[in-house]
Structures are given as C-alpha cells and as structure tokens.
N, C-alpha and C positions, 0 to 999 in steps of 0.2 A: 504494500500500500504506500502510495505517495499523499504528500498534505502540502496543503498550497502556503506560503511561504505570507508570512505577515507584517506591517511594516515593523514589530519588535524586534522578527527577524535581521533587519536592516538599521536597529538601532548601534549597534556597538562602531568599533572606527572601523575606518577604512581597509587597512590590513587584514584583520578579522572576518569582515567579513567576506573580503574580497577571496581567502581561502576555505571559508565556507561555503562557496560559489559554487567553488568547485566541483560538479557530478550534480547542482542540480540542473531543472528544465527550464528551460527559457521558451514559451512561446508569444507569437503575436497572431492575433488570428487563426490558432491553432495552426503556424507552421512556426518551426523552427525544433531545437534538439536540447543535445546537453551539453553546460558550461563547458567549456575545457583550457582556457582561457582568459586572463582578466589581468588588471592595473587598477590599485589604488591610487586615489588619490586626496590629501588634506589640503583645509587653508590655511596650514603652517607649513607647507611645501611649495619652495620657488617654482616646482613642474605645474601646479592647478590652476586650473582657472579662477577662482575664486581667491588666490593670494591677494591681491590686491581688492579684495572688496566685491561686493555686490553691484551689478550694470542688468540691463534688460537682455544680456544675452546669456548671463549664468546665475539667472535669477532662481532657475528652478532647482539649481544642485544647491541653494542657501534653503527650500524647502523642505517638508517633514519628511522622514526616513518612508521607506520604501515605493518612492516615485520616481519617473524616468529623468534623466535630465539628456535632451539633445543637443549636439551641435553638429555645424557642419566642418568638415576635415577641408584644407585648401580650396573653397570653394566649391567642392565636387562631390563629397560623401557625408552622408549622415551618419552621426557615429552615437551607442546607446550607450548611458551610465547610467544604474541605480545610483539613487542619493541614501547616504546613510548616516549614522550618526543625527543627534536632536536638531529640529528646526532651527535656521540662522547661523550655523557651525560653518558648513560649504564643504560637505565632503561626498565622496562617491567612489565609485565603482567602473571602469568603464567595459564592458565587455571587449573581449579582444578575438574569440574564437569559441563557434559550436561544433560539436557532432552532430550534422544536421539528423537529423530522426523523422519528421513530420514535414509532408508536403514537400518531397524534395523535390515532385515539377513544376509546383509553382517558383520554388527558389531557381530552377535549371531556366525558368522562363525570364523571373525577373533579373538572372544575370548573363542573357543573353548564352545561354548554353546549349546546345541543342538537345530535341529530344533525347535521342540512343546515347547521349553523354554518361557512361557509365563510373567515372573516376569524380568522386563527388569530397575528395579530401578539403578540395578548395572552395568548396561553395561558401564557407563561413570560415574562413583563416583569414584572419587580419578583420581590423572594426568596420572597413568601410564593407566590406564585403559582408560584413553581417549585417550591415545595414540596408546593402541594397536586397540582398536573401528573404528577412523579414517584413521589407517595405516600409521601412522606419523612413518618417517624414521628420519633419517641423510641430506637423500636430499633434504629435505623440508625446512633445515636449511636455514636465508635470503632469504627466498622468499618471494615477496609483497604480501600480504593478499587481495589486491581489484584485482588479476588477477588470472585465474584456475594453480594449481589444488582448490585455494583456495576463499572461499566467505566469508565476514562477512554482515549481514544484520540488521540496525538496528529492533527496534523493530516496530511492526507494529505503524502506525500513528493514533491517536486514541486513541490507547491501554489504559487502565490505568496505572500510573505509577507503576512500580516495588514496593514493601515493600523492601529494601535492611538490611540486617543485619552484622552489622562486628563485631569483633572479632579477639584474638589472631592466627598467623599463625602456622601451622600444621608442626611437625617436624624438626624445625630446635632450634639450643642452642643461638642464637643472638639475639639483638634484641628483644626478646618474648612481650615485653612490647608495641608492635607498633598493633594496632589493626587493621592492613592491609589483616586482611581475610575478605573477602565479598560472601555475597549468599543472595539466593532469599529465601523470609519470608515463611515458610509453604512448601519447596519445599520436594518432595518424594526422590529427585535423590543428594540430598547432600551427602559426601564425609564421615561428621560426622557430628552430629549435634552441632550447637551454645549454647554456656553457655546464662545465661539470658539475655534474649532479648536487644538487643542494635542494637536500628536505625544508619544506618550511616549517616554521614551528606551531606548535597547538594555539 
C-alpha cells in the first residue's frame, strides 16, 4: 500500500526531505513515475532563488510546505520544486529525474519521441525534461501537491529502503561545496551519474 504524501511530509528542511524523495511517486495528471533524483535547496544558500528575498517570481517557494514552486530554466524549460520547510523560510526541492512508470506515451509525445521509441531512460533525466514529460507549465506554479492535477505517493510500505546517494549539485557557480544532490543507488534514469559513491545520511 502507498499513502499520499502531506504537506507535514514537506515540513522539515530541504536536505531531509529532499532524500526522503527518494523512491517516492510523482505524478501530474496521472502521468509520470518514481523520484530518482533531486537538489535541495535553502535561503541560506548562495545557489537559491530565494537568497536574496522574496520577488513575484519565487514567490511560491516562500509558501506553505508541500506546494509546487515553478520556474523557467534559460528561457526554455519549466523546471518542478516542492517547497518545504514552514511558510516565509524559501526552501525546496527541485526535482531532477523520474523513473517514468505512468503514461509513458503521453511523455514519448510531449517530448517529441516517436511512437516505437522503446529506450525511455531519458524521458525524465534532467529537470527540464521532466518538465516537459509531465506538462509542467506556469500554472502549476503554488499548487498543493496532495490535491489533482497533482499526487505524491510515498513509497510502497514494505519496500526496502532506498540506497540514496549524494553529491555535489549540477550546474550552478555557488555553493558547489554542499552535497545537496540526491539519487537512487544503481538507478538507469539519472540525470548524470554520481562521483564515488557516497551514502547520504538518515
């Protein structure tokens, strides 16, 4: 049995929950998979949007724990973070890659892939790709995550635990030194792969 994921879930910081992420579900619209994939991030870190303050564009990652915050990547990509940690703080989650599981023709469509596209590693490796996969707009921006179009699901009950892996985050000049990347040990669907192996911690 899975249980949908609440915003207490999404209270604690950034790190935390960001390897709590790990092995669950992410859908929108009922398409999309499992976490495998992720980046913290605080607003006591030079890499966030929100270091410098609250603007109408990172408005929604200074909202209450478990809502989406959007932005766009260069112009071109819609990229998803859950926000977490209490109202007014500015912290989140940004997803970085799924195992897609759910609707992978609608994702093979929305990324221009052909039907018979049978290697589907990369449908959701990297944010913008999982943005275009899920159909993540503008509109999505501040919407609660435990209500449609959106689901998070923990992982099944049972399960084994996750291997989690972290590491430095992908692409930014700040900060590098924070080992706020997270992924699942051995997964196919990562983004890039992890320098040598390093467990995260509980």
């Amino acid at each position: 049995m899975t249980r949908p994921l609440t915003p207490d879930d999404f209270a604690g910081d950034a790190p935390a929950v960001a390897r709590a992420l790990i092995g669950a579900t992410l859908l929108v619209d009922g398409v999309g998979g499992v976490i495998v994939e992720v980046e913290a991030y605080d607003a006591s870190d030079p890499a966030s949007h929100t270091h410098r303050g609250e603007t109408p564009r990172n408005r929604a990652m200074f909202g209450p724990p478990g809502h989406a915050y959007v932005y766009r990547s260069y112009g071109i990509h819609w990229c998803l973070n859950v926000v977490c940690r209490e109202a007014g703080h500015g912290a989140g989650v940004l997803i970085r890659a799924l195992h897609p599981t759910h609707g992978l023709a609608r994702m093979r469509e929305r990324r221009g892939l052909p039907a018979g596209h049978a290697d589907d590693r990369l449908l959701c490796a990297g944010p913008g790709r999982v943005g275009q996969a899920l159909g993540i707009t503008l509109a999505h921006d501040g919407l609660p995550l435990n209500a449609p179009p959106f689901a998070v699901l923990a992982a099944p009950a049972g399960a084994p635990p996750a291997t989690v892996l972290s590491g430095p985050r992908i692409g930014i000049s700040k900060a590098v030194e924070l080992p706020w990347r997270f992924g699942l040990a051995g997964s196919p669907h990562l983004s890039r792969r992890f320098g040598p192996a390093r467990r995260a911690g509980g």
